[in-house]
C-alpha positions in Angstrom: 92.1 114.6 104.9 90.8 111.8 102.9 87.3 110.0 104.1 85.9 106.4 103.0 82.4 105.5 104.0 82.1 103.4 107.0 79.2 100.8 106.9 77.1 100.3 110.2 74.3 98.8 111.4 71.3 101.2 112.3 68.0 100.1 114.1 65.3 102.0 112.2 61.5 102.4 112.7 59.8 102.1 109.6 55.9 103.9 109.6 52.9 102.9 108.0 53.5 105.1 104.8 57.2 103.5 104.4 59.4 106.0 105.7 62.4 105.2 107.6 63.3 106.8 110.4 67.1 105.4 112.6 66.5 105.0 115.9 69.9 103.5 117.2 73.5 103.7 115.4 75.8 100.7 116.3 79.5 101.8 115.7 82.1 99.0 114.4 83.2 99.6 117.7 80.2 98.1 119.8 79.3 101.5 120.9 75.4 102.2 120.3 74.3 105.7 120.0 70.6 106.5 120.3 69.5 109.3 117.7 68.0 112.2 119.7 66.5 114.2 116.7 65.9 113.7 113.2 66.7 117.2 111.6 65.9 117.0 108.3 66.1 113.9 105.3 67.1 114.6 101.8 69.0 113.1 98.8 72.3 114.3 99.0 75.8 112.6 97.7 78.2 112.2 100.7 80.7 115.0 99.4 83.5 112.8 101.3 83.1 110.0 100.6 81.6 109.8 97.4 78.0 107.8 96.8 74.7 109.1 96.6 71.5 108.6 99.0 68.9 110.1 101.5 71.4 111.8 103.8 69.9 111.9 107.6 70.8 115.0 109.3 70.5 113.7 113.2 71.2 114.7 116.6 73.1 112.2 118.8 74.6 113.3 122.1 73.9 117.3 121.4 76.0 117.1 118.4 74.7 117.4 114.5 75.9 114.4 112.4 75.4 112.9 108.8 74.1 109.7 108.2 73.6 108.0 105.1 71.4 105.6 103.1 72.3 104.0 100.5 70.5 101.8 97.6 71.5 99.1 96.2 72.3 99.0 92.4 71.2 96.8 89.9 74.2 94.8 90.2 73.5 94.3 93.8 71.9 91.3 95.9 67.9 91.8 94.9 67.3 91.3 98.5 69.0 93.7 100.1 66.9 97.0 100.5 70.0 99.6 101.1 73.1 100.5 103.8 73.6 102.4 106.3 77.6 104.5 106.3 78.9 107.6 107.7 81.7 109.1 106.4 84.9 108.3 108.5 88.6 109.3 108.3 90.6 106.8 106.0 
């Protein structure tokens, strides 16, 4: 089965040392799923989907899911700080 990354928008808490922590995932759908648990945050590519980011492994609804984060490159709008994706069926 092939996979593309599917771009959402993610409300995210952001501490006083920077770090960023997703609070709410808003599907293209219009379905909003809160983020129960934040199991762990590393840089990990989205084997996939292809790209390269912090990989969130959350919780939502008792179920263990992958979301990513992903920078901007050079190339890219200087304003924009990253994306949020997941990896979804093509």
């Amino acid at each position: 089965m092939k996979y593309r990354k599917q771009y959402i928008d993610v409300d995210v808490a952001i501490s006083a040392a920077g770090q960023m922590f997703p609070r709410l995932i808003h599907w293209t759908d219009g379905r909003t799923y809160e983020i129960d648990r934040i199991k762990a945050i590393t840089p990990a590519p989205a084997l996939k989907a292809g790209g390269q980011g912090d990989r969130y492994t959350v919780v939502l609804e008792n179920q263990e899911r992958y979301l990513f984060f992903e920078r901007p490159t050079d190339a890219e709008d200087t304003f924009m700080v990253g994306r949020w994706f997941v990896e979804a069926p093509a």
